[in-house]
Every structure is written in structure tokens, then in C-alpha cells.
C-alpha positions as CSV (number, residue, x, y, z in Angstrom):
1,X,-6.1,-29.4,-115.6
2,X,-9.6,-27.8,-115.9
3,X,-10.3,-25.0,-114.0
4,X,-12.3,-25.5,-110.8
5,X,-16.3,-24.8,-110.7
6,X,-16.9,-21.0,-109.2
7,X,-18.7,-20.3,-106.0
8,X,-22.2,-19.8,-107.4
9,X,-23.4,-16.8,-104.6
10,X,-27.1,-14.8,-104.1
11,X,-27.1,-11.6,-102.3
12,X,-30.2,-10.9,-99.5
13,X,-31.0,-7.7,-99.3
14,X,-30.0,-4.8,-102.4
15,X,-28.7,-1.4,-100.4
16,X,-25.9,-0.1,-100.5
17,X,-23.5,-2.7,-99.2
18,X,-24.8,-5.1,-101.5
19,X,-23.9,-2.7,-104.1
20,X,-20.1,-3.0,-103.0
21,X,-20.6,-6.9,-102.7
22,X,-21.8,-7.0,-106.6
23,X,-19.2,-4.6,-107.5
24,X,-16.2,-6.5,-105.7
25,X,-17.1,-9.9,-106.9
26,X,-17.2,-8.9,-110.3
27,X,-13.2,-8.4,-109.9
28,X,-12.7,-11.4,-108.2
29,X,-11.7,-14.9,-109.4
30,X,-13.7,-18.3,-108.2
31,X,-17.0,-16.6,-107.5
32,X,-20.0,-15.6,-109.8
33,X,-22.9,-13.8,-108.7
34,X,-25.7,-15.8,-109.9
35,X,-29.3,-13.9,-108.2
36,X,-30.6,-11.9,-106.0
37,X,-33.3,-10.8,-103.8
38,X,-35.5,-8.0,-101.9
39,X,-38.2,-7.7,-100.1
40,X,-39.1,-4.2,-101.0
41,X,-41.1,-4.3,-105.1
42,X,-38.8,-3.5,-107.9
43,X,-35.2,-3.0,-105.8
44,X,-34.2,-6.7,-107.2
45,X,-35.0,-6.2,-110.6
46,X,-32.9,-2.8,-110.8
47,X,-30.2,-4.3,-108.9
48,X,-30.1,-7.0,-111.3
49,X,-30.2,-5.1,-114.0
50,X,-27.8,-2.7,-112.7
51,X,-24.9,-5.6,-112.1
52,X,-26.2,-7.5,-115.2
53,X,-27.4,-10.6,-112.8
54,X,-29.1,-13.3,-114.8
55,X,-31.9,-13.9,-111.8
56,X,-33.8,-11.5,-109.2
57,X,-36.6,-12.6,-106.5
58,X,-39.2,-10.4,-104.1
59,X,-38.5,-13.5,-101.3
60,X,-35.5,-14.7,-99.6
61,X,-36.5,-18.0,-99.5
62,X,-37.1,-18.1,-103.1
63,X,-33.2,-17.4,-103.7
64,X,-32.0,-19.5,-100.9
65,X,-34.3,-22.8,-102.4
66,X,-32.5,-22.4,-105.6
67,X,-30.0,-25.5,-106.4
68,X,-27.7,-23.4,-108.1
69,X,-26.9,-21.5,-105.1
70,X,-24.0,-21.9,-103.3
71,X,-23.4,-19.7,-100.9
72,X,-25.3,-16.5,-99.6
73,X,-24.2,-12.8,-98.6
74,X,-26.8,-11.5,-96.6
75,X,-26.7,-7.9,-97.0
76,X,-29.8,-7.4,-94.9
77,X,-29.8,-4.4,-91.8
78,X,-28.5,-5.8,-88.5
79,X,-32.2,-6.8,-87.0
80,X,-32.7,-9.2,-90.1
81,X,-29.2,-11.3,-89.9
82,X,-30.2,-13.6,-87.5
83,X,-33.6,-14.7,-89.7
84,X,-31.6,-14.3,-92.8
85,X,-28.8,-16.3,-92.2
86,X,-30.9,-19.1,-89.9
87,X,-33.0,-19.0,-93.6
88,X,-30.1,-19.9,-95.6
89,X,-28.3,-22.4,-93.2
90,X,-31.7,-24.3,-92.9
91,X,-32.1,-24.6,-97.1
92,X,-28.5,-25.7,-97.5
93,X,-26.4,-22.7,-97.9
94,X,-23.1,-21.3,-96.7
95,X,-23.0,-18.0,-95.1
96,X,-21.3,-14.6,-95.6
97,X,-23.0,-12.9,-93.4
98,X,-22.2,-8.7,-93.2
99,X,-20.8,-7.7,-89.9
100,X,-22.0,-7.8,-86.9
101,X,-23.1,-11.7,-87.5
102,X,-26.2,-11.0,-85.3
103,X,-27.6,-8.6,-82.5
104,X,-26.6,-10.0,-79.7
105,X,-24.7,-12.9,-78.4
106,X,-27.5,-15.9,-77.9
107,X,-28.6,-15.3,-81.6
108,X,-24.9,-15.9,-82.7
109,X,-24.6,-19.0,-80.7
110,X,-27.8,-20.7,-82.1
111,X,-26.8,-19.7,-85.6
112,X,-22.8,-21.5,-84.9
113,X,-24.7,-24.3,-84.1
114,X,-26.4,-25.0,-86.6
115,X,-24.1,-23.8,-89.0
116,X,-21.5,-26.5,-87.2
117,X,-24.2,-29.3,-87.2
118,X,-24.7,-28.5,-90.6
119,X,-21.3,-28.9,-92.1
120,X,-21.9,-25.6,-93.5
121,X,-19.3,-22.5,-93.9
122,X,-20.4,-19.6,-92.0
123,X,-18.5,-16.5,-91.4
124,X,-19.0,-12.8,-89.9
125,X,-18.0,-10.5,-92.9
126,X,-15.3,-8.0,-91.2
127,X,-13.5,-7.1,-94.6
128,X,-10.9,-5.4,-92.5
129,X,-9.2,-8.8,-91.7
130,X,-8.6,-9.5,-95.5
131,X,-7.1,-6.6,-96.7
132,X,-3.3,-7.3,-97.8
133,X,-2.5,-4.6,-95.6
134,X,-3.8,-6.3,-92.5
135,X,-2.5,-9.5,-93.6
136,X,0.4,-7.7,-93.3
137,X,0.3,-5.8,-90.1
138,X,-0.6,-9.7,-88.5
139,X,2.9,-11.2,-90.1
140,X,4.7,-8.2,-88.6
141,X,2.5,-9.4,-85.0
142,X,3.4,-13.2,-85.3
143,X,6.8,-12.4,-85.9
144,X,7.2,-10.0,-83.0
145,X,8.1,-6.9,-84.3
146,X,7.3,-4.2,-82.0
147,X,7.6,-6.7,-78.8
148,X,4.4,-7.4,-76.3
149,X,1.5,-5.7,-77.0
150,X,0.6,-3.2,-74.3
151,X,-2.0,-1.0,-75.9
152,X,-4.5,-0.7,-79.1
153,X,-6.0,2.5,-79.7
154,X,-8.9,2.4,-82.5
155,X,-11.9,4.8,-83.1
156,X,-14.5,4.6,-86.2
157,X,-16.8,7.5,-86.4
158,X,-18.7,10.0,-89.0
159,X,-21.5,12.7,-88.0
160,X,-25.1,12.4,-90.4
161,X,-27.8,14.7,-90.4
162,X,-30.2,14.2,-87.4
163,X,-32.9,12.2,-89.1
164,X,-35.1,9.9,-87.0
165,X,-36.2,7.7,-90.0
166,X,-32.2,6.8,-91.0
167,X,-31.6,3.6,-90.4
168,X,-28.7,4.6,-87.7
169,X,-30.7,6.3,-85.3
170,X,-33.6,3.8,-85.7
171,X,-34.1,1.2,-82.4
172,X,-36.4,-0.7,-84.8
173,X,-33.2,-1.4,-86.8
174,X,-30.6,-1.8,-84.3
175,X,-29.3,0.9,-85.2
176,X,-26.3,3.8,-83.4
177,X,-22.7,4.0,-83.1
178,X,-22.1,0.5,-81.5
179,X,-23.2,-1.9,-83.8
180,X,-22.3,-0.3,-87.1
181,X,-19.2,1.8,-86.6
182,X,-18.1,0.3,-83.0
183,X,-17.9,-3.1,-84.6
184,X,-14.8,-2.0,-86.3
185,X,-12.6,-0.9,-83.6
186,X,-13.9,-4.1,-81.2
187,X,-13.0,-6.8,-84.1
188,X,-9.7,-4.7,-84.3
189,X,-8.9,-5.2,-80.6
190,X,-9.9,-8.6,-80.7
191,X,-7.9,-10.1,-84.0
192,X,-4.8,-8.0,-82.4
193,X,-5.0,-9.3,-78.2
194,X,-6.2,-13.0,-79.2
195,X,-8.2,-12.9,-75.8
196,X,-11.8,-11.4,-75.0
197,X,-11.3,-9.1,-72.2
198,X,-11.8,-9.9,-68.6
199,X,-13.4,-6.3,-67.9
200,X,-15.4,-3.6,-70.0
201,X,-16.3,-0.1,-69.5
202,X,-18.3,1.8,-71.5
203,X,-19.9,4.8,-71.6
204,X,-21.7,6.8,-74.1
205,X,-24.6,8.9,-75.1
206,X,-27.7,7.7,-75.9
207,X,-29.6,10.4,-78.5
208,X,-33.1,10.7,-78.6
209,X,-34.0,8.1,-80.8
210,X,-33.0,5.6,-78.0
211,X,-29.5,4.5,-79.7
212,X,-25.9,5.6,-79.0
213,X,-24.5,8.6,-81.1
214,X,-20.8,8.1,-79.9
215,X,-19.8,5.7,-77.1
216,X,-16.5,4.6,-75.7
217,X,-15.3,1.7,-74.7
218,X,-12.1,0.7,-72.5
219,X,-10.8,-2.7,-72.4
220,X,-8.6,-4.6,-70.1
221,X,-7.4,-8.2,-70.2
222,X,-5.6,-9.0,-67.0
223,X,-2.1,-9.0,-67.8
224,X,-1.5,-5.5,-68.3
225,X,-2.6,-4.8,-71.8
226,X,-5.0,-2.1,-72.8
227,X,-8.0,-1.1,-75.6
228,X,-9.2,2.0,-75.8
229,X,-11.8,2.3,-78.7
230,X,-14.6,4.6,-79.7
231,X,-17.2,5.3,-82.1
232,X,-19.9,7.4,-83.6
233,X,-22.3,8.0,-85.9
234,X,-23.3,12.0,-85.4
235,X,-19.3,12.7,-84.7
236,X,-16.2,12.5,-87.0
237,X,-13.3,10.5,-85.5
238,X,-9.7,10.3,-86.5
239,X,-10.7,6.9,-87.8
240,X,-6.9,5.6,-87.2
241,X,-5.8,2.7,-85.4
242,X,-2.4,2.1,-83.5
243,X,-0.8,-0.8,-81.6
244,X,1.6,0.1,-79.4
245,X,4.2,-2.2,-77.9
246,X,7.3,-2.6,-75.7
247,X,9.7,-2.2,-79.0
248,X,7.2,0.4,-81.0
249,X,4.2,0.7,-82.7
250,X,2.2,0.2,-85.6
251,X,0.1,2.6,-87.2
252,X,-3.0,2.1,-89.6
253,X,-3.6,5.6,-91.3
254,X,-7.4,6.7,-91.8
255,X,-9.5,4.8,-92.7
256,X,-8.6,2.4,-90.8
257,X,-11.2,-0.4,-91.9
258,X,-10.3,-0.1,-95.5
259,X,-6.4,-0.1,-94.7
260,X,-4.6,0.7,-97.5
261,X,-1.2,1.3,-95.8
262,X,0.1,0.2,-92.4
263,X,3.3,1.8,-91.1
264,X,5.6,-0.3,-88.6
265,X,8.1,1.9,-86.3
266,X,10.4,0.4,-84.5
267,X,12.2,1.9,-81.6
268,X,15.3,3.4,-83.2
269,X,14.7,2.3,-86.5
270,X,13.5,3.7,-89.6
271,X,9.1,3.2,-90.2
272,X,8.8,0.8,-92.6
273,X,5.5,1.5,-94.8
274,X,3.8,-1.4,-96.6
275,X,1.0,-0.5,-99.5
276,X,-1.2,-2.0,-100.9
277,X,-4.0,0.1,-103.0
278,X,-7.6,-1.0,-103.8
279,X,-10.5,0.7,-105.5
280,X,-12.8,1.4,-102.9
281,X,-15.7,-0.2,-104.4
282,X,-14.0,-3.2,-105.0
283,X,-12.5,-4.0,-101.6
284,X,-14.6,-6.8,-100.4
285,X,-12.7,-9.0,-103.1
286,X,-10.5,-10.1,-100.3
287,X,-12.7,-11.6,-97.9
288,X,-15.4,-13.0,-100.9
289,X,-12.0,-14.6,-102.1
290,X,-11.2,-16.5,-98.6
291,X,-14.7,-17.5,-98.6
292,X,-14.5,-19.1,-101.6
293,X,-11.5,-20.8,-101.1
294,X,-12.7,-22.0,-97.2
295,X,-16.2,-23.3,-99.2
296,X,-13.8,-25.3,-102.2
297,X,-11.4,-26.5,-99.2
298,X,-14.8,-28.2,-97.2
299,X,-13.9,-25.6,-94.3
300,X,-16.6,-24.6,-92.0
301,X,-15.2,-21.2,-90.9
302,X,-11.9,-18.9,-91.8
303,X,-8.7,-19.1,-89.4
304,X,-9.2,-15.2,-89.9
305,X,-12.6,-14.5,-88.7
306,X,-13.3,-17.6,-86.3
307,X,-17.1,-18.2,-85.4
308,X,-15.4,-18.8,-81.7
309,X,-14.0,-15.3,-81.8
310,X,-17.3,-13.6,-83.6
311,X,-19.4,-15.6,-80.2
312,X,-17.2,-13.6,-77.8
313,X,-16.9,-10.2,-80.1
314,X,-21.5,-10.6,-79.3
315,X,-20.6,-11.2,-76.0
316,X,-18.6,-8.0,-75.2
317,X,-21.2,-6.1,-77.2
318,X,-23.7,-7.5,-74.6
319,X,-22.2,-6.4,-72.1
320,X,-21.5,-2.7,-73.5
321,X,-25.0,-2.6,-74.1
322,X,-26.2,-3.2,-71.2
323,X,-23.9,-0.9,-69.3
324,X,-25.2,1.8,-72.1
325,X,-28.8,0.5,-71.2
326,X,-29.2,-0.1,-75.3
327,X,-32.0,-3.5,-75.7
328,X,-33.0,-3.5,-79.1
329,X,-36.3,-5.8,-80.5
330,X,-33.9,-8.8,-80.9
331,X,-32.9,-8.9,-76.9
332,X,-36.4,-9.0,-75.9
């Protein structure tokens, strides 16, 4: 039987997470990286050359026109997704689109439907979700293993140099704690309750660049259960996750997002560790794999990362901004 065609993919935008992407599907079967582009002179040439990629452009829409183009990763800074991937649904394409999906929650809506009226695949790239060891910690969920689920305690944070120019403290970019680092403990929360919560708090503190440094959020869903979650960009966190239930607990070690190892301990019983290492730089493999195989399949979106779920993830960041008084260029 001859082996099926790979997912022919071009990359928008050459920073660092791009750099990961080119690195990860390189180790991973079905997929082939085929071009990419940038807007700023030169950075798509030395990328190309860097990941010994066959094509480069200076314009998006010159990668997303080409017919031997699959599928798109749009590596782009959060202000961009929402042009980006609008771009690439419009020429054809399907989406990988780095996390969050978009700024805020009408841009995600417009681009689900026309990703949906499109036949096209389009997911919200939280890498988390495909790690083995996550696939894991949801079997352990689904088969009720520490009972209901009362509380999920999750925090992402790191401290950089003040620097008004970085693209984390910078309005123009959407940048601050929420949408880069608090994106990880929200899409936690979410994949574990199943519901979008009924009522948010957050608080935080706004730096003076205009964006969050470190803001909490707490999270309750009617029925009892609980998220507490945090994050930060001028503050290290513990950078753990833990769900605790009626019959015990499970822990994801730091760093959480790029789980490794999850740890489930029963009341009374010994833990029970499941591993499952990765090369750090390699560890998008995962998800670029399920896209792939959703994209061969005719699928439209992943069971894992539903565009449903990514709509009401934007919503809860709405409201958090707005009770942090955050409105970047993209809400206006």
C-alpha cells in the first residue's frame, strides 16, 4: 500500500516559536515543511536556510497563494492572528494557528465561521493538550480516578527585564501576562471542567506600559467546583498545575505546559507516575501530528482543541480584560 501524501505546511511569521515549529516537524511523520514567510527583509531567507526549506517569501500572501500549500502555522505575534489566519482561510488553506487563536472573542467568532463555511480545518495551537502526558492525565479523568472534580489550581509565570520595546509589555502587540502566559492555565481549567464558567474575578496589575505584569483569576461554575489560576510575565510562578478531587488529586510537575510527567494520587493508595520525555525543541510534534491526521481525515477541527471551546476560552478573556481595564488595538 503506498504511503499517504504529507501535509505540505508554510510557516507565517520566523521568531522564535516558528523556530520550535520547524524544529518539531522535522521529527515528525506525515508533514513536510515546504516555505516560509516574513515580513521583516532577510528573516525568511535565514530561516530557510537555517531549517534547510526549499522556498522563503517577504509576503504572506505570496506563501498562502502557493498550490502546494496545504496547511498554514501562523507563528505571527497575537495582534496579527486574526489578519493572518482570515488571509489563509480566504486563499484555501487550513489553519494552525499559535495560541490564543485571536485577541478577543468577536475576532474568533468571525474566523470559525468562515473556517466552518469553508470546509477548512482550523485549530487554536495549545501544544499542552497533545502531549502523551496530558493524553494521559485525561484517560485517568474519563475514567474517574480521583472522583468529582472540585478544584484546579494552575499558574504560568516568568519575570524579564523591564523593557518597554519587548514584545510583552508592548499594548501595540497585545502583549502582558494574560494573553501569553495566562492562556496556559485558562485552556488548562477549561479542557479539565468541560464548562466555561458562570462567574470570573480577576484582578491584577497593570505596569506602566498599559498591560498586566501578573494577574489572577478565580473561576467558578455553579455546582461547586473551583479554578484558581495566575500568571505573569515580570514574576516567576511555581508553574505546576493540580486537580483536586473527592478521591485525590493529580499533579502536573513544573513546567506544566510542556508536561513531561503527571502523577495520580489516590486517597490511600500509592501515586502512580506516568512519563513520557520529549526534547524540548521538538515538542510541538504532537499537536502538528493531530493536525495532520484531522486535515488527511477531512476534519474541520480536533476533539482536543474544539473551535467551540477556543470561542468561549476568548470569551472569558473578555471578560478578564475588561474587569482588568486591558483594550488592546484589536478591541477598538
Amino acid at each position: 500500500m503506498a504511503a499517504e501524501k504529507p501535509i505540505s505546511w508554510g510557516v507565517l511569521g520566523c521568531g522564535g516559536i516558528a523556530n520550535k515549529f520547524a524544529v518539531s516537524i522535522a521529527v515528525t511523520d506525515g508533514s513536510v515543511l515546504t516555505a516560509v514567510a516574513s515580513r521583516t527583509k532577510g528573516k525568511a531567507a535565514e530561516f530557510a536556510q537555517k531549517h534547510r526549506i526549499d522556498a522563503f517569501h517577504e509576503s504572506y500572501d505570496e506563501l498562502v497563494a502557493r498550490d502546494d500549500i496545504d496547511a498554514v502555522y501562523v507563528a505571527t505575534t497575537h495582534n496579527f492572528h486574526y489578519e493572518n489566519v482570515k488571509t489563509a482561510l480566504t486563499q484555501g488553506k487550513h489553519v494552525l494557528c499559535e495560541k490564543p487563536l485571536t485577541v478577543n472573542a468577536r475576532e474568533a467568532k468571525e474566523l470559525i465561521e468562515v473556517a466552518r463555511h469553508k470546509k477548512l480545518f482550523l485549530m487554536e495551537g495549545m501544544w499542552t493538550r497533545f502531549l502523551p502526558a496530558i493524553v494521559k492525565l485525561r484517560e485517568w479523568l474519563k475514567n474517574g480516578q480521583i472522583g468529582e472534580i472540585r478544584q484546579v489550581r494552575a499558574d504560568f509565570g516568568f519575570r524579564i527585564d523591564f523593557d518597554p520595546t519587548h514584545r510583552l509589555l508592548n499594548p501595540d502587540l497585545a502583549g502582558g501576562a494574560l494573553l501569553d502566559a495566562g492562556i496556559y492555565p485558562l485552556s488548562f481549567a477549561s479542557m479539565v471542567m468541560g464548562t466555561p464558567p458562570i462567574e470570573i474575578k480577576a484582578v491584577g496589575e497593570i505596569g506602566s506600559t498599559g498591560v498586566d505584569e501578573q494577574s489572577v483569576y478565580l473561576l467558578t461554575y455553579g455546582d461547586g467546583r473551583i479554578s484558581v489560576l495566575s500568571s505573569a510575565v515580570r514574576t516567576a510562578l511555581t508553574n505546576r498545575a493540580e486537580i483536586i478531587g473527592t478521591e485525590g488529586r493529580i499533579v502536573v510537575p513544573p513546567l506544566f505546559l510542556m508536561a513531561q510527567r503527571v502523577e495520580l494520587h489516590k486517597t490511600g493508595e500509592d501515586a502512580v507516575v506516568f512519563e513520557h520525555p520529549f526534547v524540548d525543541q521538538e515538542g510541538f510534534q504532537f499537536e502538528i501530528a493531530e493536525a495532520a491526521r484531522a486535515i488527511r481525515a477531512g476534519e474541520t477541527e480536533s476533539a482536543a482543541m474544539p473551535l467551540d471551546e477556543t470561542f468561549e476560552l476568548m470569551q472569558t478573556i473578555d471578560e478578564i480584560k475588561r474587569q482588568l481595564g486591558l483594550v488592546y488595538g484589536n478591541d477598538r
